[in-house]
C-alpha positions as CSV (number, residue, x, y, z in Angstrom):
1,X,37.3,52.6,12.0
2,X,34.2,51.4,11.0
3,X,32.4,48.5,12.4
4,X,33.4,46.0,9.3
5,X,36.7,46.7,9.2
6,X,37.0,45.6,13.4
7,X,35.1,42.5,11.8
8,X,37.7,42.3,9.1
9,X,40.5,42.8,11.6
10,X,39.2,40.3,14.2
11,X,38.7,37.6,11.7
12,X,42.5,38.1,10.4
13,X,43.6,38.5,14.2
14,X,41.6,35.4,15.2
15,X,43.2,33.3,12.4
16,X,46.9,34.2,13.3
17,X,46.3,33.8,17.2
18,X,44.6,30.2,17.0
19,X,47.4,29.2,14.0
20,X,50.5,28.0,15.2
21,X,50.8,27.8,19.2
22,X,54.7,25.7,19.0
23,X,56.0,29.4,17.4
24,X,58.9,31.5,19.4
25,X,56.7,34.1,19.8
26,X,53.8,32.3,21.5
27,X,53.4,33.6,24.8
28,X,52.7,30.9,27.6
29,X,53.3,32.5,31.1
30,X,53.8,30.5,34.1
31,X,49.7,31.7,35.0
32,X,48.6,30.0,31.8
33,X,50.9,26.9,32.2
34,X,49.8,26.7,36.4
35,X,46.0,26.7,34.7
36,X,46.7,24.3,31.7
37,X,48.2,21.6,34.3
38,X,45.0,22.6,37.0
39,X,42.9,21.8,33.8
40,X,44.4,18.4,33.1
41,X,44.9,17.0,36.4
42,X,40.7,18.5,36.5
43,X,39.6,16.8,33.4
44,X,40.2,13.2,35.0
45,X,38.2,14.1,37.6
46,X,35.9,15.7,36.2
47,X,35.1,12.1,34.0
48,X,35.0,10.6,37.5
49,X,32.1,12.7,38.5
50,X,30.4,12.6,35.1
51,X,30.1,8.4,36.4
52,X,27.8,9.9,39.3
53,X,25.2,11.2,37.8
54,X,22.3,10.0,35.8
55,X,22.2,10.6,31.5
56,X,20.0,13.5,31.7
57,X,22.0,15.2,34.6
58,X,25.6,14.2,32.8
59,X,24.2,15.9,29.6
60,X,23.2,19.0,31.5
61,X,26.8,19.4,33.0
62,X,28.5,18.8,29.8
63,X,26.4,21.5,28.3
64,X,27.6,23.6,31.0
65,X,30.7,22.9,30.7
66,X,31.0,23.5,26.8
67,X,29.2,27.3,27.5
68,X,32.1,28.4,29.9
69,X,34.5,26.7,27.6
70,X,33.3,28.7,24.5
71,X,32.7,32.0,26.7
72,X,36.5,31.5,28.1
73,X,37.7,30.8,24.1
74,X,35.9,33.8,22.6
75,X,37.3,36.2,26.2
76,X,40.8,35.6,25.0
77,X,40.0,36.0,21.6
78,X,38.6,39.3,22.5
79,X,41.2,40.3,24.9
80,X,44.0,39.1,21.9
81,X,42.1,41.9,19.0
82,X,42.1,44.4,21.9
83,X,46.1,44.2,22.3
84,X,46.1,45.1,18.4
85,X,43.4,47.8,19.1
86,X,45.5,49.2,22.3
87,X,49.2,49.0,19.6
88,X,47.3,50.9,16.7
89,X,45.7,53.3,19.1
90,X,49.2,53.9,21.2
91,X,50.4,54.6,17.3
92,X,48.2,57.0,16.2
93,X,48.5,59.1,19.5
94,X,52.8,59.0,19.1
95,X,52.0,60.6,15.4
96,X,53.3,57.2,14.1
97,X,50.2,57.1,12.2
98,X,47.9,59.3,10.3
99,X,44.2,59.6,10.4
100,X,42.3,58.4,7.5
101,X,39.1,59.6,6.2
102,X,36.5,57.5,6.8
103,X,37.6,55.0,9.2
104,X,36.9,55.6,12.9
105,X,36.9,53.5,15.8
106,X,33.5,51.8,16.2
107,X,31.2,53.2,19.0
108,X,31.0,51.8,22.2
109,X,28.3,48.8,22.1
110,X,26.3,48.4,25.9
C-alpha cells in the first residue's frame, strides 16, 4: 500500500480507537487498569512535588512530563494501526484477500 493510504488508514484507525472507550468491545486488561490506578494515586503526588520546586524548575518538569505523555499517546496509537496492519497482512497470506495493483505496503522508514 502506498504511503497515503497508511496515512489515510491511520487517521480513520486513530479516530475509531480514541472514539468511544465505555463500548463492549473496549479492551482494558487488568495491566492497563493496575497502570491507570498507579497513574492516579501518582498524579496526587506528583502535584505535591510540583509545590517543591521553584516556577522555572516546575515548568521544566511539566514540559517533561507532557513529552512522555504525548510519546506514550502516539506508542499506542501506533501499536493500535499495527494490529490492523498484522489482520490485513494475516489475510492476504490465508488467500482471504487479493492483491491489488498499485498498493503495496510502504517501505521500511530507519
Amino acid at each position: 500500500m502506498s504511503n497515503d493510504m497508511w496515512v489515510k488508514m491511520a487517521e480513520f484507525l486513530g479516530n475509531l480507537n480514541g472514539e468511544n472507550v465505555n463500548r463492549e468491545s473496549y479492551i482494558r486488561t487488568p495491566e492497563y487498569e493496575e497502570a491507570l490506578t498507579a497513574w492516579k494515586e501518582t498524579e496526587l503526588e506528583w502535584e505535591e512535588f510540583l509545590k517543591t520546586l521553584s516556577a522555572e524548575q516546575q515548568n521544566q518538569a511539566e514540559k517533561m512530563k507532557d513529552c512522555l505523555e504525548d510519546f506514550a499517546s502516539v506508542q499506542e496509537r501506533r501499536a493500535y494501526i499495527q494490529g490492523y496492519a498484522d489482520c490485513v497482512q494475516v489475510l492476504f497470506h490465508m488467500g482471504l484477500l487479493r492483491k491489488t495493483e498499485g498498493l503495496k505496503w510502504p517501505e521500511k522508514m530507519e
